[in-house]
C-alpha positions as CSV (number, residue, x, y, z in Angstrom):
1,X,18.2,30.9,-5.4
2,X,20.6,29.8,-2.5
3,X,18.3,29.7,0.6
4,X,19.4,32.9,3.5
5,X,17.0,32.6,6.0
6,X,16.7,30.7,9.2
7,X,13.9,29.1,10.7
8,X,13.5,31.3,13.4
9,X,13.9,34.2,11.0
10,X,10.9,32.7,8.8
11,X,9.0,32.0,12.0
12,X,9.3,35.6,13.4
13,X,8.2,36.6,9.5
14,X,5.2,34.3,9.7
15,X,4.2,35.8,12.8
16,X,4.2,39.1,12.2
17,X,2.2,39.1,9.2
18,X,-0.3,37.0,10.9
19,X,-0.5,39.9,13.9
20,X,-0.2,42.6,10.7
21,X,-3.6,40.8,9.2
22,X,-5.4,40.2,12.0
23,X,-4.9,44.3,12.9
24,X,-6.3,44.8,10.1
25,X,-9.6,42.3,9.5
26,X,-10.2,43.8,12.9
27,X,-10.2,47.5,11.5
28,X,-7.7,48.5,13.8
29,X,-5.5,49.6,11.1
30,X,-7.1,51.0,7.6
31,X,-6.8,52.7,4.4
32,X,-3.9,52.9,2.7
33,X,-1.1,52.2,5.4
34,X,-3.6,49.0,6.0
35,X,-2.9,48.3,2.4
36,X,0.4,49.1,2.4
37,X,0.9,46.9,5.4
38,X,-0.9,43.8,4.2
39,X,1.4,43.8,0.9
40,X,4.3,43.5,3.3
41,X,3.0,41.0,5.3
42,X,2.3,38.9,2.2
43,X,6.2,39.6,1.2
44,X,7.0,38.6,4.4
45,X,5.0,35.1,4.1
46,X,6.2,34.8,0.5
47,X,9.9,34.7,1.5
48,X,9.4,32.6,4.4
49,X,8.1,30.2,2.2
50,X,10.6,30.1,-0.5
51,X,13.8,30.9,2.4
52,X,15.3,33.4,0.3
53,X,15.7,37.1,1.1
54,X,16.5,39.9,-1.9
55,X,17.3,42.3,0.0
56,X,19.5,39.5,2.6
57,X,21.7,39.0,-0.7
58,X,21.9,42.9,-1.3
59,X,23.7,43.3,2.2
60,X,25.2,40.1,2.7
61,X,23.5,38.7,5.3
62,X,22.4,35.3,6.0
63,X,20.3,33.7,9.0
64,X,20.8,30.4,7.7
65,X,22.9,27.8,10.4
66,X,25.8,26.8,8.8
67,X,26.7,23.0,8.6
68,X,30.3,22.5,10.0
């Protein structure tokens, strides 16, 4: 896997499933679109820790600085 994400792009990722977990410990979000969120949020971690995006490759786009 060739790595397509940047390390703002995996920092924004990190972020946002922190906010998306702590909505929901907090029972501000719930059920099934609570569920549905927190898998996300764990995709989201997952690729920011492996900086590599399927669906980046699908479209080809890449977030990654480019050494020149």
């Amino acid at each position: 896997m060739k790595k397509n994400m940047g390390s703002i792009d995996k920092t924004i990722r990190i972020i946002i499933a922190a906010v998306i977990a702590g909505l929901y410990y907090a029972n501000i979000i719930t059920g099934t679109f609570g569920i549905v969120l927190l898998v996300l949020a764990g995709v989201f971690v997952l690729t920011s820790l492996v900086s590599f995006c399927p669906l980046y490759t699908l479209f080809g786009v890449s977030t990654c600085s480019t050494k020149q």
